[in-house]
N, C-alpha and C positions, 0 to 999 in steps of 0.2 A: 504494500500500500504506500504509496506515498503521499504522504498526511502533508509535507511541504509547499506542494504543488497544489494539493486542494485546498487548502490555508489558503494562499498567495490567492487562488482564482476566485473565493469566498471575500475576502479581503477586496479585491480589488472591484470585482463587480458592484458591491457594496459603495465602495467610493465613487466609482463613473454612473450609479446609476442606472448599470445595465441588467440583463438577463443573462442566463446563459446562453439563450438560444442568440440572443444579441453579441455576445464574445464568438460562440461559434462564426455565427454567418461574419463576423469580422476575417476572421479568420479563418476563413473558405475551408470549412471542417463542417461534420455533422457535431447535433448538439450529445448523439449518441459517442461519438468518436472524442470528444474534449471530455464529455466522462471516464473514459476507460484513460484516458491522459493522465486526469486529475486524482485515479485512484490507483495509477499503478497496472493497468489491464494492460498495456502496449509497454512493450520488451526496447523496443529500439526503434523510437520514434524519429522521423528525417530532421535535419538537420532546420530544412524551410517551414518543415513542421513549427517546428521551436521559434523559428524567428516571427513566422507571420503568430502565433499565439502572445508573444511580447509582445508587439506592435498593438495587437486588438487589445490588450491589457494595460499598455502603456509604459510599460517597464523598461529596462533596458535586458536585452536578448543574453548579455551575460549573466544575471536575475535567471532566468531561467534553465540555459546550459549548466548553471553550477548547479542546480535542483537535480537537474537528470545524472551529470555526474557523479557527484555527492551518491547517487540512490542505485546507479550502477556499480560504484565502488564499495558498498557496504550493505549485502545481500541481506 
């Protein structure tokens, strides 16, 4: 599970305002597909993945690269 990524995506939709379905469609994903994101369902997500998910969140893209790393390096 990664509880970091679901935080951050809780957190921030909260601040902008949005929905999830609203984060998704930002970020040319389904609303089903940014769930399994935010809890750890998807193993080795792309890299554009990552970046357009930052960008709809607002974050900076390294924000979220160290989430996925951080969660790949400590099974």
């Amino acid at each position: 599970m990664n509880r970091s990524l679901n935080n951050l995506l809780q957190l921030r939709t909260r601040q902008l305002g949005l929905s999830l379905s609203d984060v998704a469609e930002r970020a040319g994903m389904t609303r089903a597909y940014l769930h399994r994101l935010a809890v750890g369902g998807t193993a080795n997500p792309g890299i554009m993945t990552l970046q357009r998910l930052a960008t709809a969140l607002q974050v900076p893209a390294s924000a979220i690269y160290r989430i996925f790393t951080n969660t790949l390096a400590c099974p």
